[in-house]
C-alpha atoms as a printed R data frame, in Angstrom:
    type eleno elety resid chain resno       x       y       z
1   ATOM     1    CA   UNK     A     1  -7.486 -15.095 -33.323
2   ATOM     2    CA   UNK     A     2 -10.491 -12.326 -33.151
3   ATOM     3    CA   UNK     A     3 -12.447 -14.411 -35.316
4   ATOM     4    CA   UNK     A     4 -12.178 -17.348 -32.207
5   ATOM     5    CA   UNK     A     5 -12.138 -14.945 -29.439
6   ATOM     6    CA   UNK     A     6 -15.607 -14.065 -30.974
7   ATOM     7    CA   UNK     A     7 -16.769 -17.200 -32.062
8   ATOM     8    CA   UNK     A     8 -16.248 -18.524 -27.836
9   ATOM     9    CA   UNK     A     9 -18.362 -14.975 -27.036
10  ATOM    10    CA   UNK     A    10 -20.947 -15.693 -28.622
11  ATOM    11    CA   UNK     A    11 -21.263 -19.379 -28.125
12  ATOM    12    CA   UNK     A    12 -20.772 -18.225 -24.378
13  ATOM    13    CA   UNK     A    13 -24.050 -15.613 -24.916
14  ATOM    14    CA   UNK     A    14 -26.242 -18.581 -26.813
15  ATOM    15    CA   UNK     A    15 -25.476 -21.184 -24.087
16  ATOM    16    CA   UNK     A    16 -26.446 -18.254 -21.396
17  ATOM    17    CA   UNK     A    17 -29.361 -17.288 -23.399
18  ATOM    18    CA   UNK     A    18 -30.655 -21.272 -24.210
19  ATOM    19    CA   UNK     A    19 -30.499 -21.862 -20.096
20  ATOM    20    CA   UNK     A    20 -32.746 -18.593 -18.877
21  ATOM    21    CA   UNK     A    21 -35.153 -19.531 -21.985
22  ATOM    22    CA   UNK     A    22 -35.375 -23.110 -20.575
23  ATOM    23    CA   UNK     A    23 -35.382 -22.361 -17.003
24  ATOM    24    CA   UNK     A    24 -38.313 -19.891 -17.718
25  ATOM    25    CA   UNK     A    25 -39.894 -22.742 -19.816
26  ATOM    26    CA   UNK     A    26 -39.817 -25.128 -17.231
27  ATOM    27    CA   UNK     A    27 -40.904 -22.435 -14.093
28  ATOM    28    CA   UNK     A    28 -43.971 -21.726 -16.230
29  ATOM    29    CA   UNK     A    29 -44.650 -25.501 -17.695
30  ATOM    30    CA   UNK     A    30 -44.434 -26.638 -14.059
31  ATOM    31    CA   UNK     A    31 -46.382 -23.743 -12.180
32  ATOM    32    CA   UNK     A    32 -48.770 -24.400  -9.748
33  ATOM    33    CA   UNK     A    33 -52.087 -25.018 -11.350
34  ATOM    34    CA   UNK     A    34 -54.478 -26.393  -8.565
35  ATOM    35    CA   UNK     A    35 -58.361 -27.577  -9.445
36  ATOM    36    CA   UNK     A    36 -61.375 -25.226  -8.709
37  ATOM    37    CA   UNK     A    37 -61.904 -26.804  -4.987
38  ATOM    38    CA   UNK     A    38 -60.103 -30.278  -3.875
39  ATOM    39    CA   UNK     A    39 -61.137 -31.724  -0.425
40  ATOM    40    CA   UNK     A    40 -58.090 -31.672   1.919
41  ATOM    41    CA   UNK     A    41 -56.715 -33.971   4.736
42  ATOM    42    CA   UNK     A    42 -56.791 -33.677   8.003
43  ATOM    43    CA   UNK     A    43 -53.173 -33.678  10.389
44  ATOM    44    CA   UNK     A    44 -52.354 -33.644  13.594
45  ATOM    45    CA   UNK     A    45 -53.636 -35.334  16.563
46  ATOM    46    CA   UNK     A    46 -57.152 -36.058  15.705
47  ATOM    47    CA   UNK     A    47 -59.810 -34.460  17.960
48  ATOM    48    CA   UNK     A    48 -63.037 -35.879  18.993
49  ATOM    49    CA   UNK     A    49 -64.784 -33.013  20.937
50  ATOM    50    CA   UNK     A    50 -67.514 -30.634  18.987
51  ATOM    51    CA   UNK     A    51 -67.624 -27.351  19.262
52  ATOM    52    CA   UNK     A    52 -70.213 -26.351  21.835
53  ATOM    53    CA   UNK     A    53 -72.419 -23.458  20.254
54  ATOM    54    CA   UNK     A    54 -71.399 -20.882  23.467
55  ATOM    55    CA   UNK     A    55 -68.459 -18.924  23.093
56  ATOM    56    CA   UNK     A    56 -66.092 -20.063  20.432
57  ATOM    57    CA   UNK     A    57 -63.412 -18.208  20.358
58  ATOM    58    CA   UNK     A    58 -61.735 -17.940  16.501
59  ATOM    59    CA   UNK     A    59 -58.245 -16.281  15.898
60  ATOM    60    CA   UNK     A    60 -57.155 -14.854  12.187
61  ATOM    61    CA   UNK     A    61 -53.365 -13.918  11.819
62  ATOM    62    CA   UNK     A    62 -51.793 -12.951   8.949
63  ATOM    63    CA   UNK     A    63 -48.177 -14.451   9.859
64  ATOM    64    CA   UNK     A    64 -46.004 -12.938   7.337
65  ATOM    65    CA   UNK     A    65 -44.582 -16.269   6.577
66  ATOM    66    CA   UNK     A    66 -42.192 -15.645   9.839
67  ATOM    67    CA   UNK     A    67 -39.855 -13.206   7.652
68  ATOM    68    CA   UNK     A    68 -41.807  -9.853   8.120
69  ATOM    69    CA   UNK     A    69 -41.734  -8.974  11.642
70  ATOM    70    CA   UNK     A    70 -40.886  -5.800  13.483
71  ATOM    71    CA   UNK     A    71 -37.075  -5.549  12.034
72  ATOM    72    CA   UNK     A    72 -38.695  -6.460   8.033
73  ATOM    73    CA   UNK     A    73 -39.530  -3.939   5.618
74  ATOM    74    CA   UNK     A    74 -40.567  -5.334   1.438
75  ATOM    75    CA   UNK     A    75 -39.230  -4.091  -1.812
76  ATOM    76    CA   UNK     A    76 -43.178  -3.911  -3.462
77  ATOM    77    CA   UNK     A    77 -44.163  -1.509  -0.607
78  ATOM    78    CA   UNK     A    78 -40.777   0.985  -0.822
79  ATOM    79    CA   UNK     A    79 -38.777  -1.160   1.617
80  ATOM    80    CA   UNK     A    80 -35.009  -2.637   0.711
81  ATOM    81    CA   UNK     A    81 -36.941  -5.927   1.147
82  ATOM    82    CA   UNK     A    82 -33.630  -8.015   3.119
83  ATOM    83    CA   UNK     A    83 -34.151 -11.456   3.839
84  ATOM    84    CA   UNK     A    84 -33.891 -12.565   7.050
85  ATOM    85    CA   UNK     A    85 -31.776 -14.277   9.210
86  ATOM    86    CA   UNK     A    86 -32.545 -18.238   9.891
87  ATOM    87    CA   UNK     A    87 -32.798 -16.578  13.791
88  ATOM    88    CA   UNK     A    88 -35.046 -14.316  12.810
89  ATOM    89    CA   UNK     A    89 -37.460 -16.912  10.915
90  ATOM    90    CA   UNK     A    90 -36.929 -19.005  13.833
91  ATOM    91    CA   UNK     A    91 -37.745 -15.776  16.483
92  ATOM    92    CA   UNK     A    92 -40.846 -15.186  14.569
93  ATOM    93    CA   UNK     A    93 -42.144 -18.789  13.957
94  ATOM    94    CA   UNK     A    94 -41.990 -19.277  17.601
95  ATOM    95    CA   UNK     A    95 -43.501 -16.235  18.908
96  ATOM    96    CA   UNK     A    96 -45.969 -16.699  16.346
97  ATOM    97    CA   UNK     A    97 -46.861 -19.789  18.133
98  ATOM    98    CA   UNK     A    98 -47.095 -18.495  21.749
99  ATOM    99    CA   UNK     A    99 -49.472 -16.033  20.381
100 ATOM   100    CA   UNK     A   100 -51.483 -18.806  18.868
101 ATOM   101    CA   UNK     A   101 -51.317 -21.553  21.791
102 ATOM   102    CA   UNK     A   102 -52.053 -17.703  24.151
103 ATOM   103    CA   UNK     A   103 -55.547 -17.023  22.472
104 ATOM   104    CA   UNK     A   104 -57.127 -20.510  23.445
105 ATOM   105    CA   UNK     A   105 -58.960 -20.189  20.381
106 ATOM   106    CA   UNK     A   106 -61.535 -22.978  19.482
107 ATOM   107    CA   UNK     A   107 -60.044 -22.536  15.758
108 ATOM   108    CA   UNK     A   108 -57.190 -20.983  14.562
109 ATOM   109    CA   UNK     A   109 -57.171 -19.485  11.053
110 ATOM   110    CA   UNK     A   110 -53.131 -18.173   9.928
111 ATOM   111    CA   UNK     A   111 -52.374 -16.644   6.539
112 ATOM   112    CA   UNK     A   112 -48.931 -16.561   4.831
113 ATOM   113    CA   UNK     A   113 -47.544 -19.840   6.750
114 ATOM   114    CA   UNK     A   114 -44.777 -20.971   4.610
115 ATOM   115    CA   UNK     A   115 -43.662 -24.945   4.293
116 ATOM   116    CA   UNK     A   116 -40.359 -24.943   2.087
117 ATOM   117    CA   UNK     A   117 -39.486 -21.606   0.999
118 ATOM   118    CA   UNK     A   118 -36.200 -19.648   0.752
119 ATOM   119    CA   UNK     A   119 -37.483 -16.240   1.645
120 ATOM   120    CA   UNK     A   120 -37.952 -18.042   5.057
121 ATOM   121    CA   UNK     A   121 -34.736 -20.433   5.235
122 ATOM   122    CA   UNK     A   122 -37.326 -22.869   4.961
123 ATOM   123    CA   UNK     A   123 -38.547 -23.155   7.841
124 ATOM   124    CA   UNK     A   124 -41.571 -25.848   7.997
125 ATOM   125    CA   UNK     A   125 -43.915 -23.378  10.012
126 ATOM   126    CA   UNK     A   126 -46.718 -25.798   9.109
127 ATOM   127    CA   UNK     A   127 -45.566 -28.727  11.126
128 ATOM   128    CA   UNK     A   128 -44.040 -26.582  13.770
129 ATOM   129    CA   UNK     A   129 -47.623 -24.437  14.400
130 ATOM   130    CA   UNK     A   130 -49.092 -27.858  14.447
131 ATOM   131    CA   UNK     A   131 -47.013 -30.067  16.439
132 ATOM   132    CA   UNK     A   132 -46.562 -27.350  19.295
133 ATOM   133    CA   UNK     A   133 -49.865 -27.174  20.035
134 ATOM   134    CA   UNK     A   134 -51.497 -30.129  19.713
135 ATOM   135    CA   UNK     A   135 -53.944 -29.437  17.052
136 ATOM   136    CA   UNK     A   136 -55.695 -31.316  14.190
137 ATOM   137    CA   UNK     A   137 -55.412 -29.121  11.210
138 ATOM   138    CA   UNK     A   138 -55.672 -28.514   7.048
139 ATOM   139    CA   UNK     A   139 -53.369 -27.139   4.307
140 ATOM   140    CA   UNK     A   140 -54.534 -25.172   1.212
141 ATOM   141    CA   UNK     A   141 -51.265 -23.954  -0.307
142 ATOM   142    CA   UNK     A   142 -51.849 -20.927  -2.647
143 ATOM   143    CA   UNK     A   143 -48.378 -20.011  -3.317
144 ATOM   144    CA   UNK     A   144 -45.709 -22.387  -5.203
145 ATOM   145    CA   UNK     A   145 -42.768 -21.960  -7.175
146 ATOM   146    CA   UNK     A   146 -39.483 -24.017  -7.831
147 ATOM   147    CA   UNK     A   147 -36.131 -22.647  -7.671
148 ATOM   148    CA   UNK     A   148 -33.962 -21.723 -10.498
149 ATOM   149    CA   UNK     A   149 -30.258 -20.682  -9.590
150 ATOM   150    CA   UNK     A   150 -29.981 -17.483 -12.063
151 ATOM   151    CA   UNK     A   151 -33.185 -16.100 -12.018
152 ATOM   152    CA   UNK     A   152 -33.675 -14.673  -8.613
153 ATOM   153    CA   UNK     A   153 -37.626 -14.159  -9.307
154 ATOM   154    CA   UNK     A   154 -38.219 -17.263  -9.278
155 ATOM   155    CA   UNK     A   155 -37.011 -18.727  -5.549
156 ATOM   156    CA   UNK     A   156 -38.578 -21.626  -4.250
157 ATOM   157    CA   UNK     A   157 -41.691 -20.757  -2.625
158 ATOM   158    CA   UNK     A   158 -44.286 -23.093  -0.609
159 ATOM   159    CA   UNK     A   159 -47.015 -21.140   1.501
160 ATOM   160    CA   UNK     A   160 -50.428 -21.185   1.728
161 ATOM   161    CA   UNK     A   161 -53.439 -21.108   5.250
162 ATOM   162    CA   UNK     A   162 -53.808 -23.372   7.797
163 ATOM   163    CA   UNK     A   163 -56.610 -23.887  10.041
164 ATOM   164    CA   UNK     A   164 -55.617 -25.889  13.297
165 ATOM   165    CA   UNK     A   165 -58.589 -26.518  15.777
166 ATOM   166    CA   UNK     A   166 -58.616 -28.582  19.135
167 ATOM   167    CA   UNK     A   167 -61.864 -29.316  18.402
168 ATOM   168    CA   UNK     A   168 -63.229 -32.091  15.463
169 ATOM   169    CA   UNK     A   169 -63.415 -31.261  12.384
170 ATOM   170    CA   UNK     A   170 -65.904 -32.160   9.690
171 ATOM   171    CA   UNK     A   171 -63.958 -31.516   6.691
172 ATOM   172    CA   UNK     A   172 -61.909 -29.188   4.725
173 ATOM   173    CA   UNK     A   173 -61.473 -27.846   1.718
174 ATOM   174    CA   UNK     A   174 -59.694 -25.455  -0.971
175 ATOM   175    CA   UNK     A   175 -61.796 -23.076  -3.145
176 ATOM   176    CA   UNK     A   176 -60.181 -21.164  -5.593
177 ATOM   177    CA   UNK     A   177 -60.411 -17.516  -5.666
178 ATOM   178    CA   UNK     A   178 -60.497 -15.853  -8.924
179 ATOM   179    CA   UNK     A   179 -57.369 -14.949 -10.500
180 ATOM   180    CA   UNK     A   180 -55.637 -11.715  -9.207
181 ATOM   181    CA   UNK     A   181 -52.855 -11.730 -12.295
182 ATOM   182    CA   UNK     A   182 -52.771 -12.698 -15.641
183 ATOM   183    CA   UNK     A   183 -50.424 -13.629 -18.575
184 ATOM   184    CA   UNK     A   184 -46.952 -14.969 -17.157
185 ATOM   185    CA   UNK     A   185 -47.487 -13.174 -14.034
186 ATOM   186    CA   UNK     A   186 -50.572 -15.853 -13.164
187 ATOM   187    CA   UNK     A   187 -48.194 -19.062 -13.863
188 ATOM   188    CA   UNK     A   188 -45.601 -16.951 -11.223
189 ATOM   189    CA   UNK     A   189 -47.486 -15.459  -8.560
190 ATOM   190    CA   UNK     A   190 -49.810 -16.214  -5.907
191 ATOM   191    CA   UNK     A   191 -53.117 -18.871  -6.817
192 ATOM   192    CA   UNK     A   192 -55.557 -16.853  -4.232
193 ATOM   193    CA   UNK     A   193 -57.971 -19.093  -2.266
194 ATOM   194    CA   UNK     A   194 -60.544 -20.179   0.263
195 ATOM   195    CA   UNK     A   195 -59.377 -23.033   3.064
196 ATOM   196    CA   UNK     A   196 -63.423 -24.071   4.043
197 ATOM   197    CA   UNK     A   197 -63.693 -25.894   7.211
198 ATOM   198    CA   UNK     A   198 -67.281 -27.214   9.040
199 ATOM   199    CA   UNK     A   199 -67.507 -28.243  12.189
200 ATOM   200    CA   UNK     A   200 -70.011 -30.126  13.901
201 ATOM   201    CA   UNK     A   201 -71.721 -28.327  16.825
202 ATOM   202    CA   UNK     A   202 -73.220 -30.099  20.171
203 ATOM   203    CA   UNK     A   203 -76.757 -30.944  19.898
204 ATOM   204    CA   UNK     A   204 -77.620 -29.264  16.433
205 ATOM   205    CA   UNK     A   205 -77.805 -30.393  13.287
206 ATOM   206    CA   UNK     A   206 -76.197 -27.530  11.829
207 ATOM   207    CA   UNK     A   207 -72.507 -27.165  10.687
208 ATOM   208    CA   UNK     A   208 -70.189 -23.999  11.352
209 ATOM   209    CA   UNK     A   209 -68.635 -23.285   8.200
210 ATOM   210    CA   UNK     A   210 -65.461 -21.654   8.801
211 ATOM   211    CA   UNK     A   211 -63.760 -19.408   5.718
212 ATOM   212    CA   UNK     A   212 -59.759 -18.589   6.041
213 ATOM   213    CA   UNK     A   213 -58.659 -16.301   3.073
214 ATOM   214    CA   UNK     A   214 -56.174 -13.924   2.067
215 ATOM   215    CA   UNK     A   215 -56.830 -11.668  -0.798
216 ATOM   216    CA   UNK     A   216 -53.639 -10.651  -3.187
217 ATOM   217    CA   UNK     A   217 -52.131  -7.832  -2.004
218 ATOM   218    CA   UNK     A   218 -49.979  -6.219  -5.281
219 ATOM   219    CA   UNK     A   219 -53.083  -6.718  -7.591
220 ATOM   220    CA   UNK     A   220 -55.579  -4.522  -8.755
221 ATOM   221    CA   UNK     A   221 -58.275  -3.189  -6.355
222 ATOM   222    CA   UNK     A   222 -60.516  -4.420  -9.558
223 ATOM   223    CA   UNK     A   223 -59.380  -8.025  -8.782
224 ATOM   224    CA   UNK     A   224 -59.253  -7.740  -5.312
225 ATOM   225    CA   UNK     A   225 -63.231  -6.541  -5.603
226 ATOM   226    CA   UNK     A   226 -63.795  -9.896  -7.717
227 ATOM   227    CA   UNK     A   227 -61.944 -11.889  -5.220
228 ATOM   228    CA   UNK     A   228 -63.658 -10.862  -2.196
229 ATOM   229    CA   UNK     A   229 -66.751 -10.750  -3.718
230 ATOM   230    CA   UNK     A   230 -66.241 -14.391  -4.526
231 ATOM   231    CA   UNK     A   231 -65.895 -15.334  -0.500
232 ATOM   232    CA   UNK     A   232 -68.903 -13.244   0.297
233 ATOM   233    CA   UNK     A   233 -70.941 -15.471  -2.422
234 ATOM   234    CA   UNK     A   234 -69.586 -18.481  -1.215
235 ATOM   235    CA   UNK     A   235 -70.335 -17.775   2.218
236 ATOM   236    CA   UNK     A   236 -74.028 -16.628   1.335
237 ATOM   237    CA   UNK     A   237 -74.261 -20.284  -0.357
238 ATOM   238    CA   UNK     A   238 -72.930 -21.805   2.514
239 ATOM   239    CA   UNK     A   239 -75.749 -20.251   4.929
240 ATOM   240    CA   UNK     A   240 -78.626 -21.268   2.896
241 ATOM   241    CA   UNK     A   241 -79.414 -24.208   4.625
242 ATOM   242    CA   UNK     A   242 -79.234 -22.570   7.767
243 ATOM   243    CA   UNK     A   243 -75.465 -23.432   8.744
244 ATOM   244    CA   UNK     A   244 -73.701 -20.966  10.666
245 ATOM   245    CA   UNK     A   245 -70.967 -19.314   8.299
246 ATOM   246    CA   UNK     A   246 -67.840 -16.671   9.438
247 ATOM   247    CA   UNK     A   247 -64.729 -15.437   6.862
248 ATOM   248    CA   UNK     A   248 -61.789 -14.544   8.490
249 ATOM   249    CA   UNK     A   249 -58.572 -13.227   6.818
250 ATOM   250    CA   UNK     A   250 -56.575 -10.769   5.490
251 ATOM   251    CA   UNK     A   251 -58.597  -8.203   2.690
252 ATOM   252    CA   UNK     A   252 -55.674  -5.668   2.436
253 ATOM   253    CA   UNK     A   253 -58.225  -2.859   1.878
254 ATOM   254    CA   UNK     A   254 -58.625  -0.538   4.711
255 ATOM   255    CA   UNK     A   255 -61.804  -1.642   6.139
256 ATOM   256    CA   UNK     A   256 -65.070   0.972   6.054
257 ATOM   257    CA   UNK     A   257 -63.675   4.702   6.935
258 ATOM   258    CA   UNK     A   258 -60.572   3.539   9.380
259 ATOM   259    CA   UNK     A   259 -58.960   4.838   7.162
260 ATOM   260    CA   UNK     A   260 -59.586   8.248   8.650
261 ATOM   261    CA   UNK     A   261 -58.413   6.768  11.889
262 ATOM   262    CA   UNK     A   262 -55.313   5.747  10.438
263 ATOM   263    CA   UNK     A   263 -54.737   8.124   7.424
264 ATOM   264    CA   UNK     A   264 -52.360   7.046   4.865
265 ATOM   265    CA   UNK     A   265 -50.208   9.573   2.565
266 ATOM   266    CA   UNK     A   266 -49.887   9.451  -0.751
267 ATOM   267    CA   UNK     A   267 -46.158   8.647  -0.911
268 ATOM   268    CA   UNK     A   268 -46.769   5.076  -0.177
269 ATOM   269    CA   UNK     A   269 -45.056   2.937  -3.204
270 ATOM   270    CA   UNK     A   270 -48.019   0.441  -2.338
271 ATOM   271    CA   UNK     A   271 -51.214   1.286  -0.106
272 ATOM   272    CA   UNK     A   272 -54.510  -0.732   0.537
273 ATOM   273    CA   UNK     A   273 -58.019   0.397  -1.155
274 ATOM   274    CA   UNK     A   274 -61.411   0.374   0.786
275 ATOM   275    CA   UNK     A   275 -63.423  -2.176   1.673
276 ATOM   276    CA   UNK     A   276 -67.188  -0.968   2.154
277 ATOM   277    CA   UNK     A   277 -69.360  -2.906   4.609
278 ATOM   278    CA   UNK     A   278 -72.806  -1.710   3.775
279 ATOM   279    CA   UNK     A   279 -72.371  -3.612   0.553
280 ATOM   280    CA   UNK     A   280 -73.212  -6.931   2.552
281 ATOM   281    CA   UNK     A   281 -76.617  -8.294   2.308
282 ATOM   282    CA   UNK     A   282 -78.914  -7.582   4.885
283 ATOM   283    CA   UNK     A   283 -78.207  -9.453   8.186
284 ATOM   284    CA   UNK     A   284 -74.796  -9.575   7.243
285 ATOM   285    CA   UNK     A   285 -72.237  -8.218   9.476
286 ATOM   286    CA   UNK     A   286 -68.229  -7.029   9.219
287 ATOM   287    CA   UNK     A   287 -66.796  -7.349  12.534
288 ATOM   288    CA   UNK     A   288 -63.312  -5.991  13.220
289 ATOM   289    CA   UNK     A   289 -61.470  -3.872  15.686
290 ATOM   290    CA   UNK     A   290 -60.645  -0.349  14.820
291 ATOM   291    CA   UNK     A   291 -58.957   0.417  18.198
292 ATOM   292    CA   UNK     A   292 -55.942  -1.440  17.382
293 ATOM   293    CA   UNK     A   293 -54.149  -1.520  13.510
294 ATOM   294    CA   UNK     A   294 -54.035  -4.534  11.945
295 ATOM   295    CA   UNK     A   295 -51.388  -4.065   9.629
296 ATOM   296    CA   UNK     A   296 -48.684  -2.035   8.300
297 ATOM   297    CA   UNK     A   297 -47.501  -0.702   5.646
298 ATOM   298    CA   UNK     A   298 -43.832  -2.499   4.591
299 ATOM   299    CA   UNK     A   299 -42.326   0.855   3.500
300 ATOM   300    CA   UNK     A   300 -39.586   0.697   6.438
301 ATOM   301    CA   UNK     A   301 -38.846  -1.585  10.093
302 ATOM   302    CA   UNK     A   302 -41.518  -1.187  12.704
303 ATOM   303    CA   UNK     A   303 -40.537   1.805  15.005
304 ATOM   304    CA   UNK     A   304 -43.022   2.023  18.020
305 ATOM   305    CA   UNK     A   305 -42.257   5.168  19.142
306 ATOM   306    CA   UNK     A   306 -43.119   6.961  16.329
307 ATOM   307    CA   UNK     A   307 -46.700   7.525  15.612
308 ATOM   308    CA   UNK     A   308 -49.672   5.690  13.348
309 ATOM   309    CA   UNK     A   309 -49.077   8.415  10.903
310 ATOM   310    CA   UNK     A   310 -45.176   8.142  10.689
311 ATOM   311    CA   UNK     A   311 -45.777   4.540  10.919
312 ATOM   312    CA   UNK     A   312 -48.359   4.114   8.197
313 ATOM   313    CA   UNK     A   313 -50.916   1.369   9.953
314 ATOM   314    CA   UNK     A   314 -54.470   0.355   9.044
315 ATOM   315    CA   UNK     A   315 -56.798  -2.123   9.567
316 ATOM   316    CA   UNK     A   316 -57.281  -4.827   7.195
317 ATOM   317    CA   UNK     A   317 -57.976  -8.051   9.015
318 ATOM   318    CA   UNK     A   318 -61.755  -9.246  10.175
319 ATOM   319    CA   UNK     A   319 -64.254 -10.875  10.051
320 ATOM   320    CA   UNK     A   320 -67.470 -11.314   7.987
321 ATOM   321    CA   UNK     A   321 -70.230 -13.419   9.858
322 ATOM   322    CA   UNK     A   322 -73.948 -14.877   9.044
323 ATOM   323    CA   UNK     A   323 -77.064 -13.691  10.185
324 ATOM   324    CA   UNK     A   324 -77.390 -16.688  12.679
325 ATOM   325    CA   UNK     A   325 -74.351 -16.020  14.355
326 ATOM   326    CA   UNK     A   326 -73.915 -13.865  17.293
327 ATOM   327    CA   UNK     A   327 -71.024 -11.890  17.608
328 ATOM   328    CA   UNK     A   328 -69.674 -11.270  21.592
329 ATOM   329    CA   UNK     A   329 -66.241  -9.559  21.340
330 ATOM   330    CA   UNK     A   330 -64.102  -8.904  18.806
331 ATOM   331    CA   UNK     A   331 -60.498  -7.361  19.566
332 ATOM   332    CA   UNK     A   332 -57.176  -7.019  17.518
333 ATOM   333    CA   UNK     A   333 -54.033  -8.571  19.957
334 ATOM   334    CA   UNK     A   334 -51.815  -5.565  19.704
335 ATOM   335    CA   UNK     A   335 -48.519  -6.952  19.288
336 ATOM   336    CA   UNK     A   336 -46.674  -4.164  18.203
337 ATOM   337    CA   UNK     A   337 -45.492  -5.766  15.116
338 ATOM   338    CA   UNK     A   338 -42.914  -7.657  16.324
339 ATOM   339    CA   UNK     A   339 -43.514 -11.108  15.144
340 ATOM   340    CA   UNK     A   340 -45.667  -9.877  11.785
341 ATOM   341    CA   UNK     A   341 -46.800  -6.660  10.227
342 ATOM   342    CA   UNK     A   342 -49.854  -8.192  10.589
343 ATOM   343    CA   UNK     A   343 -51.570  -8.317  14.321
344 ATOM   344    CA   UNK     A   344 -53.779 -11.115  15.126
345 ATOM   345    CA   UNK     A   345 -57.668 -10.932  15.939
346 ATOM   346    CA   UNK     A   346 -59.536 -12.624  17.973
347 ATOM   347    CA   UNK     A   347 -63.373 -13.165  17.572
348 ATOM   348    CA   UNK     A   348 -65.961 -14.659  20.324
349 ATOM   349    CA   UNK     A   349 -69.585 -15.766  18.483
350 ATOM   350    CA   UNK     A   350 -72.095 -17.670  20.094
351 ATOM   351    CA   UNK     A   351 -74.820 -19.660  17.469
352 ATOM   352    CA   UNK     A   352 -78.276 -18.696  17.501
């Protein structure tokens, strides 16, 4: 009777054993592994107006994939990391949107927008940022994983940037950043990249090259330096024909010495590193707004009546721009947090 009782135990711990092996087999086997660069399609109502070379306005928002507003907090930064309700998602995604549609922007460049993913009830915030404004936009997904029922790493995950635009667009692309894990983490985690986008521009020849990226956040600040350092080449490239070239996104480093602005203590489970400016070639510029934070730190929900210091903010989001291009306002949208613990900027250029 023991001798059965054992026998079903351990046939019970093989059969257990044989399904996590093959699930992790098939999660790796069937990881994400995009090309170098792959041109990308154009959706949404197409557009047929170019970009006049006065006063385009671009917006970059980091969107938290509608799941870390204001109420959020995340388990890699110290937080209990909750998922959210399906209201919440929806709350988000659609304020999100007004925020968007608000700006005007000529081109709108959004970072963590998920498509099919659980840790947002998924929610298609693609279509819905696309449809509900009328735009013409492009995909480059950088995050996707399939969902296995007993290993709770491993939940279905479809994100990645979008560009929308009311204005034509050339073309677009996805450029691969380099790597920000390695071994089994790099099959799991996030592919980092580039969504490129070039507009025409009334009566010039030249193109406006538009860069959306988002660097990893929970790597090391020796990949992060390799991955931003990859955007600033590729948008050096991009200029040398005399094409107008600005990088928007999300660097998760605190950007030159805001950091003294917005100190940050040392109890932090996760905190951003620094992101020097003067390293840009000549001519090159950083543009961001250091009267406003950008982003928080996910230790705990927002609380806007305590202060930057209890709150833990700093300012990670910009822009990086081309010699050619002249910068007239830059200004973070203070939003408080609610919709994302990132808040959205908003750049005005006009081209040389």
């Amino acid at each position: 009777m023991q001798s059965k009782a054992v026998r079903i135990i351990l046939a019970l711990v093989i059969a257990v054993a044989v399904f996590l092996v093959v699930n992790a087999s098939i999660t790796v086997f069937t990881a994400y592994s995009p090309k170098g660069s792959e041109q990308l399609s154009l959706v949404g109502e197409k557009q047929s107006k170019k970009l006049s070379p006065e006063k385009i306005k671009i917006l970059s928002f980091n969107t938290g994939h509608g799941a870390l507003g204001e109420e959020s907090d995340n388990k890699n930064e110290g937080g209990e990391g909750k998922r959210q309700s399906a209201d919440v998602i929806l709350k988000n995604t659609r304020g999100i949107s007004e925020i968007v549609n608000l700006s005007s922007a000529d081109a709108v460049l959004l970072q963590d927008v998920d498509v099919d993913s659980y840790r947002s009830r998924y929610v298609d915030q693609f279509s819905y940022y696309l449809g509900n404004g009328s735009y013409i936009g492009a995909f480059a997904r950088d995050y996707s994983t399939r969902s296995t029922s007993l290993l709770p790493p491993f939940k279905k995950v479809e994100s990645g940037l979008l560009m929308m635009s009311r204005k034509s667009v050339l073309s677009a692309e996805r450029v691969a950043l380099p790597a920000g894990y390695s071994g089994l983490a790099a099959a799991l985690n996030q592919k980092s990249a580039m969504l490129v986008t070039r507009f025409d521009i009334e009566g010039s020849d030249k193109k406006l090259v538009l860069i959306n990226f988002e660097l990893d956040a929970y790597t090391s600040d020796q990949n992060r330096e390799k991955q931003i350092n990859a955007v600033i080449e590729y948008a050096e490239k991009a200029a040398e024909n005399g094409d107008y070239v600005v990088a928007g996104g999300s660097f998760y480093s605190a950007l030159d010495d805001t950091d003294d602005r917005y100190p940050l203590n040392d109890r932090n489970r996760w905190e951003p590193d620094e992101f020097d400016s003067s390293t840009l070639k000549s001519g090159w510029m950083l543009y961001y707004d250091a009267s406003v934070p950008t982003a928080r730190i996910l230790d705990k929900p927002y609380d806007s009546s305590q202060t930057y210091e209890e709150r833990q903010v700093y300012v990670g989001d910009g822009f990086i721009v081309s010699p050619n291009v002249e910068v007239e306002m830059v200004v973070t949208v203070d939003q408080q947090f609610r919709y994302s613990y990132h808040n959205p900027v908003l750049l005005e250029i006009s081209l040389k």
